[in-house]
C-alpha positions as CSV (number, residue, x, y, z in Angstrom):
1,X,-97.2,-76.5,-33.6
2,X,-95.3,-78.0,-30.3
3,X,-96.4,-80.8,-28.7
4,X,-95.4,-81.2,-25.4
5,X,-95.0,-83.9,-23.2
6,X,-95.9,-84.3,-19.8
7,X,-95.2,-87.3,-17.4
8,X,-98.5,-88.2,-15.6
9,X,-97.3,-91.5,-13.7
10,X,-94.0,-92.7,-12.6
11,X,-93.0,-95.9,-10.7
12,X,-91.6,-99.5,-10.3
13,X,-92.1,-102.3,-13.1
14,X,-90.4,-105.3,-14.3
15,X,-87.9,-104.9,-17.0
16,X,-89.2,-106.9,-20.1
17,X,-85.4,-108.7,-20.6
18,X,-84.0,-108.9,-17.1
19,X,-87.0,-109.1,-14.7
20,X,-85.6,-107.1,-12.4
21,X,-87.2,-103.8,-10.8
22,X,-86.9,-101.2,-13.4
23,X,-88.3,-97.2,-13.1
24,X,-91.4,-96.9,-15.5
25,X,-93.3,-93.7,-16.5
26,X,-96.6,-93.0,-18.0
27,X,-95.7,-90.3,-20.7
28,X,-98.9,-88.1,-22.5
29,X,-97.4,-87.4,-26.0
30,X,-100.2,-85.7,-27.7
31,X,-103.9,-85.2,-27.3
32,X,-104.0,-89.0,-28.2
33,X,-101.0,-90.5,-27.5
34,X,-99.9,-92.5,-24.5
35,X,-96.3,-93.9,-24.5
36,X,-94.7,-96.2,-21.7
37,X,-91.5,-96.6,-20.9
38,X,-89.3,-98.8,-19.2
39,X,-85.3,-97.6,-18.2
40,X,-83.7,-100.4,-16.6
41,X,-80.7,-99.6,-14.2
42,X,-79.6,-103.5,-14.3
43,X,-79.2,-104.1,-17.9
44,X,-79.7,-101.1,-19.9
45,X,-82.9,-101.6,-21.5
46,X,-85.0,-98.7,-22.5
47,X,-88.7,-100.3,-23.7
48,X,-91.2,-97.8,-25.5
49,X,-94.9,-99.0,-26.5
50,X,-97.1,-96.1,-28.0
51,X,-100.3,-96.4,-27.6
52,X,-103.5,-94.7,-29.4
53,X,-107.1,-94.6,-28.9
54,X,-108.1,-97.7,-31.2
55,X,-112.1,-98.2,-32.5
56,X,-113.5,-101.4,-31.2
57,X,-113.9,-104.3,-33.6
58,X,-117.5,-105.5,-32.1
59,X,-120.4,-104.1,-31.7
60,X,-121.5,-103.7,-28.4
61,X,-124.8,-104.7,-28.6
62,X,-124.6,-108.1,-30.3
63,X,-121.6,-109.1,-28.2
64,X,-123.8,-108.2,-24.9
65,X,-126.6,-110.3,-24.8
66,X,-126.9,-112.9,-23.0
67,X,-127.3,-116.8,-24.6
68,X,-129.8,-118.5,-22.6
69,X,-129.1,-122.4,-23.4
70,X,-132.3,-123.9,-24.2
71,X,-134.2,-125.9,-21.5
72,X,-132.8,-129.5,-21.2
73,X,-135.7,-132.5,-20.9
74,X,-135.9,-134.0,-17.8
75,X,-134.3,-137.5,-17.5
76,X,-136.1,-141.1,-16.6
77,X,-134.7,-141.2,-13.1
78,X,-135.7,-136.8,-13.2
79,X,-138.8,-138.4,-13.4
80,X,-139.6,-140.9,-11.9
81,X,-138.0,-138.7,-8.5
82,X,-140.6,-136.6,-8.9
83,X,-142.7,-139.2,-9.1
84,X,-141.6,-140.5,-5.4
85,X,-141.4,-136.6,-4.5
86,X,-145.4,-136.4,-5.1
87,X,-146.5,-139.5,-3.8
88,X,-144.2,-138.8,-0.6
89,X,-146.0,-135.3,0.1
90,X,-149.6,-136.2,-0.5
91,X,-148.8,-139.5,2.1
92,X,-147.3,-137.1,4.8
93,X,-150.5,-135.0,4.0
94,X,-153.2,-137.8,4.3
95,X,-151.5,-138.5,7.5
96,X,-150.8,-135.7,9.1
97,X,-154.8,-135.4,8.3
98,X,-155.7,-138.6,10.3
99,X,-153.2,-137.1,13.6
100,X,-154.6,-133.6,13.7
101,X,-158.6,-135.4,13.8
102,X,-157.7,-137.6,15.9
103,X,-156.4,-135.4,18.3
104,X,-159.2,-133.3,18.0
């Protein structure tokens, strides 16, 4: 059995020694098999990586669900604002009250 390869991308990368702009291609090796390569016209450099389909190592369910911290008490000066917040609000209410008969 053949297997043949076919180039399904090509362009510009960084050469992995030199840094300069290298020619890169995308090669399809095999019903499973990806390889890239790097040929660098500067230096000479010729990097291969191989890669194949790999089975994750979690589990995608445990690893999605969100952690919801658990609720944080209020602190004394939490408190006692909302203390001041109240009292505030029913004031401006009894007084708005006393305007809006008074007008009427």
């Amino acid at each position: 059995m053949t297997v043949m390869s076919v180039v399904v991308e090509r362009g510009l990368a960084r050469c992995p020694r030199c840094v300069a702009v290298a020619d890169y291609t995308f090669v399809e090796s095999g019903p499973n098999s990806l390889r890239y390569e790097v040929n660098c016209g500067k230096c000479g450099e010729a990097y291969c990586e191989v890669h194949t389909p790999v089975a994750p190592d979690f589990t995608a369910v445990g690893d999605a669900l969100v952690v919801i911290p658990p609720p944080v008490p209020p602190t004394a000066f939490e408190l006692r604002r909302r203390q001041a917040v109240a009292w505030l609000t029913a004031a401006a209410g009894r007084i708005m009250v006393r305007i809006n008969g008074i007008r009427h």
